[in-house]
C-alpha atoms as an extended CHARMM CRD file, in Angstrom:
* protein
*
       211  EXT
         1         1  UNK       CA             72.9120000000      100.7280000000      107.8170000000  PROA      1               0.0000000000
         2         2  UNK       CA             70.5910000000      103.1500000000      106.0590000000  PROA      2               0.0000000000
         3         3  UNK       CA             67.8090000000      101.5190000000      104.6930000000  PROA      3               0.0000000000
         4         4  UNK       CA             66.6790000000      104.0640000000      102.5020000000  PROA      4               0.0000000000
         5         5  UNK       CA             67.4190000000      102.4930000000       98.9750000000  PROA      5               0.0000000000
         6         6  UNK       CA             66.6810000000      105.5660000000       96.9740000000  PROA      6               0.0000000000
         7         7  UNK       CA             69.3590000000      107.3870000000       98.5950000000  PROA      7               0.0000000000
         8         8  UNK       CA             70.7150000000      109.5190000000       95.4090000000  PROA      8               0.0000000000
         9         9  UNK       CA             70.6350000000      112.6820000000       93.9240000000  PROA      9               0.0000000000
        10        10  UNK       CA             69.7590000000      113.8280000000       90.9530000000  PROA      10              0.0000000000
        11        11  UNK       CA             70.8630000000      114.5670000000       87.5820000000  PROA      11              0.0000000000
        12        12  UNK       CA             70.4560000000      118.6350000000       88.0760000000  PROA      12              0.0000000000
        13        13  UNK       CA             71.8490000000      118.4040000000       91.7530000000  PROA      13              0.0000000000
        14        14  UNK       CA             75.1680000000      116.6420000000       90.7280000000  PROA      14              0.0000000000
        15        15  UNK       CA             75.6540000000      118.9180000000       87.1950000000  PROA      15              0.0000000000
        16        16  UNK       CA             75.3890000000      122.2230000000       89.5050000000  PROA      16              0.0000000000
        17        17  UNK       CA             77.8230000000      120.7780000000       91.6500000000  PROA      17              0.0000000000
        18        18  UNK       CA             81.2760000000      122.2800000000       91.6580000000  PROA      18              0.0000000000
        19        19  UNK       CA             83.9450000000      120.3210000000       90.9800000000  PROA      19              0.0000000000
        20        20  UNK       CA             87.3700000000      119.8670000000       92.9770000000  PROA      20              0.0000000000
        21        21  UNK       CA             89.9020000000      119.1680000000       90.3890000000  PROA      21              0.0000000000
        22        22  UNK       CA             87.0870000000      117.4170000000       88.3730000000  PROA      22              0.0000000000
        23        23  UNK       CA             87.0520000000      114.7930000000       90.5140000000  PROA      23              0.0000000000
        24        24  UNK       CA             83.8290000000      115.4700000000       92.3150000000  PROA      24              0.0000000000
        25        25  UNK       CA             82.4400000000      112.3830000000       91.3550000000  PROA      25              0.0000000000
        26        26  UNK       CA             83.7510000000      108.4600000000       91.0150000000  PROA      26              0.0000000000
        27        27  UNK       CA             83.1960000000      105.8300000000       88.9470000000  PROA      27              0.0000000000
        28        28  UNK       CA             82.1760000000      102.6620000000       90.8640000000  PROA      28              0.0000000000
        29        29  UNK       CA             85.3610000000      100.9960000000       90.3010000000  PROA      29              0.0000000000
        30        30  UNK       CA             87.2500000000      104.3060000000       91.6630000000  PROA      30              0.0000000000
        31        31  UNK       CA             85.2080000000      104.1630000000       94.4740000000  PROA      31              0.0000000000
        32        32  UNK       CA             85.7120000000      100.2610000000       94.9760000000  PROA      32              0.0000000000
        33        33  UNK       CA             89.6480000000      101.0720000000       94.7870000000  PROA      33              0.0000000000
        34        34  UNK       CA             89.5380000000      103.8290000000       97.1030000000  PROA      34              0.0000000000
        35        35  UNK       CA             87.3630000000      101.1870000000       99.5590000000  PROA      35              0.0000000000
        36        36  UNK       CA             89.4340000000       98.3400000000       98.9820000000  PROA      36              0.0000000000
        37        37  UNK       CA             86.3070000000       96.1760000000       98.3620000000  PROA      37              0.0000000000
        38        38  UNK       CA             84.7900000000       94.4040000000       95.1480000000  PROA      38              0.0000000000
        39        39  UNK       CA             82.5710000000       96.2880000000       92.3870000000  PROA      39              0.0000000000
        40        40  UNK       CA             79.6130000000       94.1290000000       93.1020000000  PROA      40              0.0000000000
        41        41  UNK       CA             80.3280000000       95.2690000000       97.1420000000  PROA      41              0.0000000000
        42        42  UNK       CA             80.3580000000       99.2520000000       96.1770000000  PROA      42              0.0000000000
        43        43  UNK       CA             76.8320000000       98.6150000000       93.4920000000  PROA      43              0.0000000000
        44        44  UNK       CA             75.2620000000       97.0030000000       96.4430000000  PROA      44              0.0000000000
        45        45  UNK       CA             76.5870000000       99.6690000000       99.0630000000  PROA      45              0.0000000000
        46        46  UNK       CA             74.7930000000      102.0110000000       96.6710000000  PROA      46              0.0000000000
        47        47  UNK       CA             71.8180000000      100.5660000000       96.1720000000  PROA      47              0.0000000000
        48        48  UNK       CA             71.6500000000      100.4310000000       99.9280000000  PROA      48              0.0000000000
        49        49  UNK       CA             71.8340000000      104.3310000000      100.5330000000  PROA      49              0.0000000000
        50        50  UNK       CA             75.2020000000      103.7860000000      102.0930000000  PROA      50              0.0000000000
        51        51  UNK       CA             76.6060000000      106.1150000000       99.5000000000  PROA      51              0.0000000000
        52        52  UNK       CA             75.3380000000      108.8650000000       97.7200000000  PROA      52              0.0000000000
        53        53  UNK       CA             75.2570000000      107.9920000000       93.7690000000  PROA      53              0.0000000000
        54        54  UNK       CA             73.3800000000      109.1040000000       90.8500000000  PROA      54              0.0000000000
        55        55  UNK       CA             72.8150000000      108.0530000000       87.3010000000  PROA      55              0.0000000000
        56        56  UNK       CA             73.9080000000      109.2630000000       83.8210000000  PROA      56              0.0000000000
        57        57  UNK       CA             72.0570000000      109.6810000000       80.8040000000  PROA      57              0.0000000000
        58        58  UNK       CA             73.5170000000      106.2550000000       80.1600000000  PROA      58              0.0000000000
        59        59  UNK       CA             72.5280000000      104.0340000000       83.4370000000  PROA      59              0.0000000000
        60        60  UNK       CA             76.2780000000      104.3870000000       84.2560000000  PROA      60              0.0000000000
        61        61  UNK       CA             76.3900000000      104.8010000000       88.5340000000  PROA      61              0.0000000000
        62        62  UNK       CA             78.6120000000      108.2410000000       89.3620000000  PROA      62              0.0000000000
        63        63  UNK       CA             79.7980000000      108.1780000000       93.3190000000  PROA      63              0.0000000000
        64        64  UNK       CA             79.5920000000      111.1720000000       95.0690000000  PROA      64              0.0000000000
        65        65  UNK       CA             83.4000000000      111.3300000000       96.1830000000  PROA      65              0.0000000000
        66        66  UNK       CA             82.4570000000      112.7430000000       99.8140000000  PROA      66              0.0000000000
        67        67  UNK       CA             80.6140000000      109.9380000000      100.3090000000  PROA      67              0.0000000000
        68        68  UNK       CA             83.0350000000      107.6350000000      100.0090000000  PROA      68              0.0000000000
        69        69  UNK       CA             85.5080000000      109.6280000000      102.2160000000  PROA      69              0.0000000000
        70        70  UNK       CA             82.6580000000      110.0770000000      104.8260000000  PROA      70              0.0000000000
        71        71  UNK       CA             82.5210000000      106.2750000000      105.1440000000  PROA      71              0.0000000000
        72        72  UNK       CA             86.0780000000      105.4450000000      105.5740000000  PROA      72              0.0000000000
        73        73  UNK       CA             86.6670000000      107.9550000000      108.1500000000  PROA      73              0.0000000000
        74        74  UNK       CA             83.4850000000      106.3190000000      109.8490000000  PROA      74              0.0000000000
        75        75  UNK       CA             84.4510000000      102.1760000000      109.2340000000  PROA      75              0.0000000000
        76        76  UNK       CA             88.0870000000      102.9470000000      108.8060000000  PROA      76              0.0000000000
        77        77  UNK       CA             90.2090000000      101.1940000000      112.0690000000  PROA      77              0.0000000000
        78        78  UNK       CA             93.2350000000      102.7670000000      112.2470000000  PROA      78              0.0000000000
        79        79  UNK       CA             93.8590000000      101.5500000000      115.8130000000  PROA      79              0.0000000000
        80        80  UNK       CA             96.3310000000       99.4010000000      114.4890000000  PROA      80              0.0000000000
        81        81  UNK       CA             98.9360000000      101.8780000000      113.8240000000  PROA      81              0.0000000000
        82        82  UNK       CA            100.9180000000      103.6710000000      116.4980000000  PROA      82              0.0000000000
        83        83  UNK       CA            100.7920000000      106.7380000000      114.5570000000  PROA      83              0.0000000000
        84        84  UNK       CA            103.1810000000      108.4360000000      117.0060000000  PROA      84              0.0000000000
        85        85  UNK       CA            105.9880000000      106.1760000000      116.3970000000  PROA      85              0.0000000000
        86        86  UNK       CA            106.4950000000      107.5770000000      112.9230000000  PROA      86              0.0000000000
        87        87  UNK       CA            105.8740000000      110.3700000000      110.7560000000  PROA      87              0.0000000000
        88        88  UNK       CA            103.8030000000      109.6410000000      107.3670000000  PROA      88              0.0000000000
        89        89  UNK       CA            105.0650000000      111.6410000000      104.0610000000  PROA      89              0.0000000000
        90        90  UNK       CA            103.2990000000      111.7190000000      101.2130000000  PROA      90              0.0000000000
        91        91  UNK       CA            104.5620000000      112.9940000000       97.7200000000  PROA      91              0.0000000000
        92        92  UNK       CA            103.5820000000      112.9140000000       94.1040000000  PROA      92              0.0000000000
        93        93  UNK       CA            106.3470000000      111.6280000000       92.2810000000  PROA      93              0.0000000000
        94        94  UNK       CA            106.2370000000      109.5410000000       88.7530000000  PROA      94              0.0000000000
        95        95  UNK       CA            109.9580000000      108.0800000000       88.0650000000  PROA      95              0.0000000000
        96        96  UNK       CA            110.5350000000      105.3460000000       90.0140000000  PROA      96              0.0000000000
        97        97  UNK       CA            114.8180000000      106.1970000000       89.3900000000  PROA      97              0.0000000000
        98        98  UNK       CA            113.6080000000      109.4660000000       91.4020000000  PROA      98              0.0000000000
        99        99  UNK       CA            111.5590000000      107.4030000000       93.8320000000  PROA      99              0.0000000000
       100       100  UNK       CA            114.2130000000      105.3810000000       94.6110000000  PROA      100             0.0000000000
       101       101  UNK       CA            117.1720000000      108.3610000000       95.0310000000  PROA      101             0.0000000000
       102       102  UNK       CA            114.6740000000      110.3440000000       97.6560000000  PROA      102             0.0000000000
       103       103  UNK       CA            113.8840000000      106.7740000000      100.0190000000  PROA      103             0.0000000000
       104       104  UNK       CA            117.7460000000      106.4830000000       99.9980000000  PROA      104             0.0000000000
       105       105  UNK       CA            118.3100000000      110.1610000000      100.8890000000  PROA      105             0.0000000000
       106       106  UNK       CA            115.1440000000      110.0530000000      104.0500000000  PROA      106             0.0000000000
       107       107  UNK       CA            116.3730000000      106.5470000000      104.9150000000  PROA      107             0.0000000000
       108       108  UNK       CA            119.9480000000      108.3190000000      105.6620000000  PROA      108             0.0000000000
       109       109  UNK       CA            118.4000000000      110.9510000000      107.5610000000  PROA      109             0.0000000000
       110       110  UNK       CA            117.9580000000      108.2740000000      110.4970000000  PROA      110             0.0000000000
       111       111  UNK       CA            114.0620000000      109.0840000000      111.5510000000  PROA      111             0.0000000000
       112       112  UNK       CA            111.2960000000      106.9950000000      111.5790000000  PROA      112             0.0000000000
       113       113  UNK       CA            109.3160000000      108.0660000000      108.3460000000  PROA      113             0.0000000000
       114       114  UNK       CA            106.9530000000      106.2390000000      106.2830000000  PROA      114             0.0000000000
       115       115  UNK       CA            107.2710000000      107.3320000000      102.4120000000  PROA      115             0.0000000000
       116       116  UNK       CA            103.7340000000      106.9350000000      100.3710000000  PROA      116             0.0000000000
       117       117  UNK       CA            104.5550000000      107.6680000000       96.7070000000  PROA      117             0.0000000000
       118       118  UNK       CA            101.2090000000      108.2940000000       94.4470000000  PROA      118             0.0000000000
       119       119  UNK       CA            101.5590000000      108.6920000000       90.9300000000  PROA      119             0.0000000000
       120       120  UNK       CA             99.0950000000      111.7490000000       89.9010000000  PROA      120             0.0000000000
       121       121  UNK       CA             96.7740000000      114.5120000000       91.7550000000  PROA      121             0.0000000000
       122       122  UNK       CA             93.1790000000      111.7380000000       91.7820000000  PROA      122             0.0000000000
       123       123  UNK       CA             96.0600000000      109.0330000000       93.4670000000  PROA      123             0.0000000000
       124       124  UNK       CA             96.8330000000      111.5410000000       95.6830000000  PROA      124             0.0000000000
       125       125  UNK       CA             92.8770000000      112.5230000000       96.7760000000  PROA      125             0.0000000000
       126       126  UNK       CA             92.4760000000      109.5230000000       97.2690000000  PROA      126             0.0000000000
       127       127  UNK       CA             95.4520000000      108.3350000000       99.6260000000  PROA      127             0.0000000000
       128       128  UNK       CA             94.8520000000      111.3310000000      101.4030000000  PROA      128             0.0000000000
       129       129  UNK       CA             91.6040000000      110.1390000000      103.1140000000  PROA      129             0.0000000000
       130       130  UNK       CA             93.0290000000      106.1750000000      103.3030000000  PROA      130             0.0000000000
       131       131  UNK       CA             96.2020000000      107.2300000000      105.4930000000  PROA      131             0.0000000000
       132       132  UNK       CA             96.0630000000      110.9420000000      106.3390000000  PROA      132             0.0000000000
       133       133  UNK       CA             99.5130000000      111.9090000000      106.6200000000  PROA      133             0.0000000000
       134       134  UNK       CA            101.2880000000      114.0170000000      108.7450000000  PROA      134             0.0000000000
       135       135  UNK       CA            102.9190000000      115.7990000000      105.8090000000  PROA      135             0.0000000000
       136       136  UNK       CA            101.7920000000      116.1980000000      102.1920000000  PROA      136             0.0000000000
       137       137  UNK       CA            104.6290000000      117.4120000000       99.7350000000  PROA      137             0.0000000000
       138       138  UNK       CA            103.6860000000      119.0820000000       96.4880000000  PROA      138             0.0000000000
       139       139  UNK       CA            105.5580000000      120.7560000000       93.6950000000  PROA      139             0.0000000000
       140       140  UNK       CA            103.8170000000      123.5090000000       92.4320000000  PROA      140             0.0000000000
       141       141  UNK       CA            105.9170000000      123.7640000000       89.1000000000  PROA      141             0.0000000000
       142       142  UNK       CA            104.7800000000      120.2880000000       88.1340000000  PROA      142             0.0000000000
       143       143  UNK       CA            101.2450000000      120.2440000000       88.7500000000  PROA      143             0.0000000000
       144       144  UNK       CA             98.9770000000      118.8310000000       85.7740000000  PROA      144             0.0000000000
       145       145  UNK       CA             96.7550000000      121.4260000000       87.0890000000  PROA      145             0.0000000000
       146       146  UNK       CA             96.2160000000      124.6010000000       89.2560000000  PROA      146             0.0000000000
       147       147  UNK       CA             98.9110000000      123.9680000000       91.7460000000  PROA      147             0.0000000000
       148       148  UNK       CA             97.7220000000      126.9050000000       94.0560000000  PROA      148             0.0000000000
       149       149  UNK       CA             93.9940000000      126.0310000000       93.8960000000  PROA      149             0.0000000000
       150       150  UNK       CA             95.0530000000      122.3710000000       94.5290000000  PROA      150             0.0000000000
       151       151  UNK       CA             96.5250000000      123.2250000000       97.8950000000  PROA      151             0.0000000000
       152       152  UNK       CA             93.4040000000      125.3740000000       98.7380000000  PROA      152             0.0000000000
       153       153  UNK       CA             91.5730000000      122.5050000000       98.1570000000  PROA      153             0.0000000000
       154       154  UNK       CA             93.4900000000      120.0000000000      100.3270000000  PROA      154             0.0000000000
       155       155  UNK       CA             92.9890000000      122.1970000000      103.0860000000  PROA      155             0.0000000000
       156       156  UNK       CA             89.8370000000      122.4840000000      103.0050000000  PROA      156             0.0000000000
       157       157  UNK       CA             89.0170000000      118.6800000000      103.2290000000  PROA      157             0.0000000000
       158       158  UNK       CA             88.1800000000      117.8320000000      106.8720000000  PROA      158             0.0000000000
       159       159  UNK       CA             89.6640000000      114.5670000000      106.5290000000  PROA      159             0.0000000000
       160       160  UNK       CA             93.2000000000      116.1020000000      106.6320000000  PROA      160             0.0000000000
       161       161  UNK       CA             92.8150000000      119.2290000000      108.6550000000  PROA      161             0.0000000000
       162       162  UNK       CA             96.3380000000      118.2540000000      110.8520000000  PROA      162             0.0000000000
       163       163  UNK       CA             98.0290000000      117.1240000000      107.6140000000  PROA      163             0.0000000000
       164       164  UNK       CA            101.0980000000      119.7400000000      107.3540000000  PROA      164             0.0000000000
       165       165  UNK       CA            101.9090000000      121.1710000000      103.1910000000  PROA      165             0.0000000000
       166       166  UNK       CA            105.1150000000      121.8490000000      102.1000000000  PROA      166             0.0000000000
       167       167  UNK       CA            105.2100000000      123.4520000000       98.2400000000  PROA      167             0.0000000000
       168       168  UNK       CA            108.3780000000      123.0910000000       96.4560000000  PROA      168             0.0000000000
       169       169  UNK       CA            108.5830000000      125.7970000000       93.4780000000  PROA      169             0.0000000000
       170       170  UNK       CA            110.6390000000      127.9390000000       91.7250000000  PROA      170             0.0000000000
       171       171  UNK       CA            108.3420000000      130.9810000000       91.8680000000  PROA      171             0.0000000000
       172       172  UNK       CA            109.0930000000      134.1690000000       94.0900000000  PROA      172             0.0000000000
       173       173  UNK       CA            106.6780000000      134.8060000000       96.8050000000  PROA      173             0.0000000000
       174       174  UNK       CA            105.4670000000      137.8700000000       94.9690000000  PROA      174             0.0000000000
       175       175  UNK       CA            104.9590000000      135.4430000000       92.1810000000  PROA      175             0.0000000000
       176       176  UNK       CA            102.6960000000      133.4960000000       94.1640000000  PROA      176             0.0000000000
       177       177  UNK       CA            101.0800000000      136.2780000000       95.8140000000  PROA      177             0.0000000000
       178       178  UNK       CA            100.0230000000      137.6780000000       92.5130000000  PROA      178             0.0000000000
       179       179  UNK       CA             98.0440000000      134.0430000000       91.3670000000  PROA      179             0.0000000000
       180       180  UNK       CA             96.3470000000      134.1910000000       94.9560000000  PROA      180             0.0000000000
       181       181  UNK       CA             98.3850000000      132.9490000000       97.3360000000  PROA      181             0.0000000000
       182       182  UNK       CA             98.3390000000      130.1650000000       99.3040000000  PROA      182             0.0000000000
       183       183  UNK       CA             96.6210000000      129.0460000000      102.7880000000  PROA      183             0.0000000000
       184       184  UNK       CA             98.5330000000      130.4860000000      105.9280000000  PROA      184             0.0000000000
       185       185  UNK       CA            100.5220000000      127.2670000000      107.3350000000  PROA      185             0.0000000000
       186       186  UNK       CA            101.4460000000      125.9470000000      104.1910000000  PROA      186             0.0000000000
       187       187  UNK       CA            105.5320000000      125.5610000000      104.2500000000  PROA      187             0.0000000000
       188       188  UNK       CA            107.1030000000      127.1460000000      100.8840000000  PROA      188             0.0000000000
       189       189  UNK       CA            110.7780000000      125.6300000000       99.8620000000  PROA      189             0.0000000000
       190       190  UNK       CA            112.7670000000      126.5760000000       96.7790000000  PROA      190             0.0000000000
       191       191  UNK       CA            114.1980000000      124.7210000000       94.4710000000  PROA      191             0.0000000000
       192       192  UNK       CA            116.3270000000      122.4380000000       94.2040000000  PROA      192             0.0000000000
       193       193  UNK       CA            114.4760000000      121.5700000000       97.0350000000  PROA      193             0.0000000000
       194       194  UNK       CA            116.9790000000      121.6000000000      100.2610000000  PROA      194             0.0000000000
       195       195  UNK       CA            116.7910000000      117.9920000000      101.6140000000  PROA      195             0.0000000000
       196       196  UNK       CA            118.7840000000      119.5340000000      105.0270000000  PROA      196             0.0000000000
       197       197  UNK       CA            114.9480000000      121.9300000000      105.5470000000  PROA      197             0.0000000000
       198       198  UNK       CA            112.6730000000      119.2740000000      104.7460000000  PROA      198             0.0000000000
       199       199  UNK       CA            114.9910000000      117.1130000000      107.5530000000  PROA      199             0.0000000000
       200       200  UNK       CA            114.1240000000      119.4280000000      110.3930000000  PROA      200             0.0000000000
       201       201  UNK       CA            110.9170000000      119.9630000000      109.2070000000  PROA      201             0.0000000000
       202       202  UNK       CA            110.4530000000      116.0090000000      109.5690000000  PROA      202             0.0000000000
       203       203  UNK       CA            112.2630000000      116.0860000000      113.3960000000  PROA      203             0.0000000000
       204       204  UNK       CA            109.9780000000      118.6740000000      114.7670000000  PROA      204             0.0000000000
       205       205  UNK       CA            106.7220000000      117.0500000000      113.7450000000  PROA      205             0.0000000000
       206       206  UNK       CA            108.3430000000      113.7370000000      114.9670000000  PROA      206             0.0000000000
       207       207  UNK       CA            109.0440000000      115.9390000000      118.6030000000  PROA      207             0.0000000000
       208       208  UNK       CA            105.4190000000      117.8990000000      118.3470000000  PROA      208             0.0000000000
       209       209  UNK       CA            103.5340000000      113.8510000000      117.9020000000  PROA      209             0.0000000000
       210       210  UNK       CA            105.7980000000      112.4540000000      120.8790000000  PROA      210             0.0000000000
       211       211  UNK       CA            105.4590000000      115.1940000000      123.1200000000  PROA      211             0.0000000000
């Protein structure tokens, strides 16, 4: 445990910082749902040193969100999980009618996937580092906000540096090209998206984890 208690930085440090889809920085009780553990157990984790944190103008704690990430990868047991007995999906979807329609659809492909469902982009940050899946899919059309910078962010994060995209959107590859691009390895489908592609997509991770 760090026993440094004054383990924070300061005001200027965290307003130069950039932010990654504004999100640079929790609240407490963000940071105590993304742990799993009580408010009182994050305010004493921070008064500890064992995450970074500063103040506001207002005595209101701010967690650095790396921090938090940091220490589940470093407490996190995921021994429990045979992770190559299945292949994790994660997708951002809202309606729980379509929810329901695209479980029914993967559980009639017949392959051992695990479905995660968030409801927004900060859900989605923050599942990322809890389960690290094999695949994240993201619509680009429906993004609250810069779907192409979003992926360039996602790869970036260390925590999910195997984690495979696929981009469903109804923008032309010149399209794309023209706003930046994306990341080379990142899977781009059409839409409607093709259930048959993201199917075989699904069976040769499965085959790459078991071989």
């Amino acid at each position: 445990m760090n026993n440094n208690p004054q383990h924070y930085i300061s005001s200027a440090e965290a307003e130069s910082v950039k932010y990654d889809n504004g999100r640079e920085f929790l609240t407490t009780r963000e940071a105590a749902e993304m742990l799993g553990l009580s408010l009182g157990t994050v305010q004493k984790m921070v008064e500890q040193g064992e995450l970074v944190a500063w103040k506001t103008s207002g005595g209101q704690r701010r967690v650095k969100y790396e921090s938090v990430a940091r220490y589940l990868r470093m407490n996190c047991n995921l021994s429990q999980y045979d992770s190559r007995n299945f292949v994790s999906v994660m997708q951002v979807i809202l309606s729980s009618d379509t929810r329901t329609q695209f479980l029914q659809i993967v559980n009639g492909w017949g392959l051992p996937v695990r479905m995660h469902f968030v409801e927004d982009v900060f859900h989605l940050l923050i599942r990322l580092v809890q389960v690290a899946p094999d695949i994240v899919i993201l619509d680009l059309d429906e993004s609250p906000c810069d779907g192409l910078a979003l992926v360039h962010s996602i790869k970036r994060h260390e925590s999910v540096y195997s984690t495979d995209l696929i981009v469903a959107t109804s923008m032309t590859a010149e399209k794309i090209q023209s706003l930046g691009g994306l990341p080379s390895g990142v899977l781009i489908i059409g839409k409607p998206v093709s259930f048959e592609l993201l199917r075989g997509f699904v069976s040769a991770k499965l085959t790459a984890k078991i071989a």
